[in-house]
Structure formats: C-alpha cells, structure tokens
C-alpha positions as CSV (number, residue, x, y, z in Angstrom):
1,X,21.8,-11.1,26.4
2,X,21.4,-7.7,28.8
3,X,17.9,-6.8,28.6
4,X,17.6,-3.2,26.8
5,X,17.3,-0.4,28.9
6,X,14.4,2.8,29.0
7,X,17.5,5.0,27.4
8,X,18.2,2.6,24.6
9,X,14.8,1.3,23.7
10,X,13.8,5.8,23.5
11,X,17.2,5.9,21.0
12,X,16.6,3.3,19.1
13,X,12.6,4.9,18.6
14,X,14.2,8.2,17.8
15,X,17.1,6.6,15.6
16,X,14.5,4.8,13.5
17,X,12.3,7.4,13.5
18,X,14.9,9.8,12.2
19,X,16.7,7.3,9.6
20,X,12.5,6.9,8.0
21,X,12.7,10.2,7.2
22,X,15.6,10.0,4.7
23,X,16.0,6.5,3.8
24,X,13.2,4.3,3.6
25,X,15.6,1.5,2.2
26,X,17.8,2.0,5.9
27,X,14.3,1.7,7.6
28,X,12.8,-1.6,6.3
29,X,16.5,-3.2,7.4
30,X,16.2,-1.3,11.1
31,X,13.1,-2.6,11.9
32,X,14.0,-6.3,11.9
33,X,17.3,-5.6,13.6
34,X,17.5,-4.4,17.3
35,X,19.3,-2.3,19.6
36,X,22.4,-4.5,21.7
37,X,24.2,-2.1,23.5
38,X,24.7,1.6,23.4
39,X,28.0,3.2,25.6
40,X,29.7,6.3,25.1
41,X,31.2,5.6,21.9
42,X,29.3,3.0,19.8
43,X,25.5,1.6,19.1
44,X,25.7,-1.7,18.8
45,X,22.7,-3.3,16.4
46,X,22.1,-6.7,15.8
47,X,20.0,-8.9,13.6
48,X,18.6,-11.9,14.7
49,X,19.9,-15.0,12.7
50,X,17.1,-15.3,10.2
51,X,18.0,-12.1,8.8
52,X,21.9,-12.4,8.8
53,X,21.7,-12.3,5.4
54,X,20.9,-8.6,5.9
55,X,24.0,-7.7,7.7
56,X,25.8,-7.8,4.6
57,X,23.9,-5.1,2.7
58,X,23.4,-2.5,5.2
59,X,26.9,-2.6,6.7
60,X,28.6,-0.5,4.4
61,X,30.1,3.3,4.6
62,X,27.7,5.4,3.4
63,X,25.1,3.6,6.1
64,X,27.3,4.1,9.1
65,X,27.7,7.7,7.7
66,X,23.6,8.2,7.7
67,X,23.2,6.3,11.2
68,X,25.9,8.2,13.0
69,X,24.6,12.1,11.2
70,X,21.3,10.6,12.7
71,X,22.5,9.7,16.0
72,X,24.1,13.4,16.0
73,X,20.9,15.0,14.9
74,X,19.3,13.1,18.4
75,X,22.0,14.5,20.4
76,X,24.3,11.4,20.5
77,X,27.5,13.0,18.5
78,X,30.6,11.3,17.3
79,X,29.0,7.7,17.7
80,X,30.3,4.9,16.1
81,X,28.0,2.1,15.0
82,X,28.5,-1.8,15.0
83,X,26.2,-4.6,13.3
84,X,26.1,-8.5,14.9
85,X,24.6,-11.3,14.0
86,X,22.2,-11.8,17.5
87,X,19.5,-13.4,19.4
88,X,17.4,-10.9,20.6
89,X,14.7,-11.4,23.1
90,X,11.6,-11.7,22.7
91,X,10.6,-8.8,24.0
92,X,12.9,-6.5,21.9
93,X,12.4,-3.0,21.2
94,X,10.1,-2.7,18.2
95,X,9.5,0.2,16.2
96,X,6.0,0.1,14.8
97,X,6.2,1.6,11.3
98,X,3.5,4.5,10.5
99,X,0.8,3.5,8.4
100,X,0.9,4.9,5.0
101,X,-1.6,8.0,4.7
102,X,-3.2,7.0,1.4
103,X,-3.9,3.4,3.3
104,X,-5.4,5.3,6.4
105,X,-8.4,4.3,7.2
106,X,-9.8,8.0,8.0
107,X,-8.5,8.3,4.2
108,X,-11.9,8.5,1.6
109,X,-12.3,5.8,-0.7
110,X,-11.3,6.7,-4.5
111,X,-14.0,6.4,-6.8
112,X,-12.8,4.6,-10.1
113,X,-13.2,6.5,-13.0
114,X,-15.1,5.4,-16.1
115,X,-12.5,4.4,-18.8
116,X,-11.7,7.1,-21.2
117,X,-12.3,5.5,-24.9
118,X,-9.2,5.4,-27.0
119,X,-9.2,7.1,-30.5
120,X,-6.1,6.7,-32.4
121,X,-6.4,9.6,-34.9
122,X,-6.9,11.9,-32.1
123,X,-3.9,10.4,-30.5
124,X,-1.5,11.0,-33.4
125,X,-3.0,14.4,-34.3
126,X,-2.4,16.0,-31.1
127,X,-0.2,18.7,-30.7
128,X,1.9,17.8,-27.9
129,X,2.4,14.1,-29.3
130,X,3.3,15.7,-32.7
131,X,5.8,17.9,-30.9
132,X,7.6,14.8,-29.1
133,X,7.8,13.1,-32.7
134,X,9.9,16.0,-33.8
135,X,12.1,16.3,-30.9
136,X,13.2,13.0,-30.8
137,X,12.8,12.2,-34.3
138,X,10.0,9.1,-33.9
139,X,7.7,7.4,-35.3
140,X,4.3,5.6,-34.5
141,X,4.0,2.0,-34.9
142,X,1.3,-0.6,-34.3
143,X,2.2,-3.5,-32.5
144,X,0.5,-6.8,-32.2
145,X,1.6,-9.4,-29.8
C-alpha cells in the first residue's frame, strides 16, 4: 500500500475534524478507519480487517452525503467517497480525538452533594407534581420489588 501523503494525512485531520462536529456516531467509525487514496474525484477510506464489520454500517447514503458536504466545506467539492476493507500501515494517519472538557484535567473537581432526604407527603403535595397528575390523568403508586 502507497504510503499517505502530507496532503492526505492534513484532509483526512480536517475531514475528521469537521465530521466530529456534526456526528459523533460518523467520528467513532473514522477514527479506526484511514485515509487510502485521495485523486480528483474520490477519497478512498479503508478499515483495517478487524473492523470490517464496520464497513457495513457506515457505508450507506446519508453518510456519503455528510462526508462529501464535509469534504466541500474543506474546499474539496463534488468528491465522491469509497470504503475498503484494508491493511493500513502502521504508521497511518491517526486522528487523536479531543479530550472531553468535563474529563480535562484543568477541569475542578465536583464536590458530591449531601443526599437530600426523601419525604413522601411533601412529594405528593407539591404543586407542580399535583399539576402533572391532572394533565395526564395519574396516579401515585408504591412499589416494592
């Protein structure tokens, strides 16, 4: 297989980068696959053969749709896309996925609150609770398991 070139490995940053953005279910798929080739007219991506299985739920319309509007967004209009089943090196292009903000660790730590005591007359006398019986016509039960 061709190793990937500067050009490719920067699309396929930007192309993943983009897709995030939108669709985080696209993403997760995208960063186990890899770029193959890239010409005038179609991105080639391929997934290595432990996650073939893959192929078969993101290779559908409404993906191809969202990769190519992506592609256009980059500057890389009219572009067709193709998924393969491939060995990619080793070395492939791998897009690092941003760590979460709430996992940061610049993020402070939550304090856990003390737990609020439960009283059920207050519970079925309050207004709001009341209301939501009358709107859907409800009752409260007591279940034991």
């Amino acid at each position: 297989m061709p190793a990937v070139t500067a050009e490719l490995a920067g699309l396929w940053t930007k192309l993943v980068e983009a897709v995030s953005r939108v669709s985080p279910f696209i993403r997760t798929y995208l960063l186990e696959a890899g770029p193959v080739s890239f010409d005038k007219t179609t991105l080639v991506i391929g997934f290595d053969p432990e996650f073939a299985d893959h192929l078969a739920l993101i290779d559908n319309a409404r993906n191809h749709a969202l990769l190519q509007t992506k592609l256009a967004e980059i500057g890389h209009p009219h572009m067709q896309i193709k998924f393969i089943k491939a060995e990619l090196p080793a070395d492939r292009v791998r897009v690092t996925p941003p760590m979460p903000a709430a996992t940061s660790a610049a993020a402070p730590a939550k304090e856990k609150s003390a737990p609020i005591a439960f009283n059920k007359n207050d519970f079925k006398n309050d207004p709001l609770i009341q209301k939501a019986l009358e709107i859907f016509k409800g009752q409260i039960v007591e279940v034991r398991a």
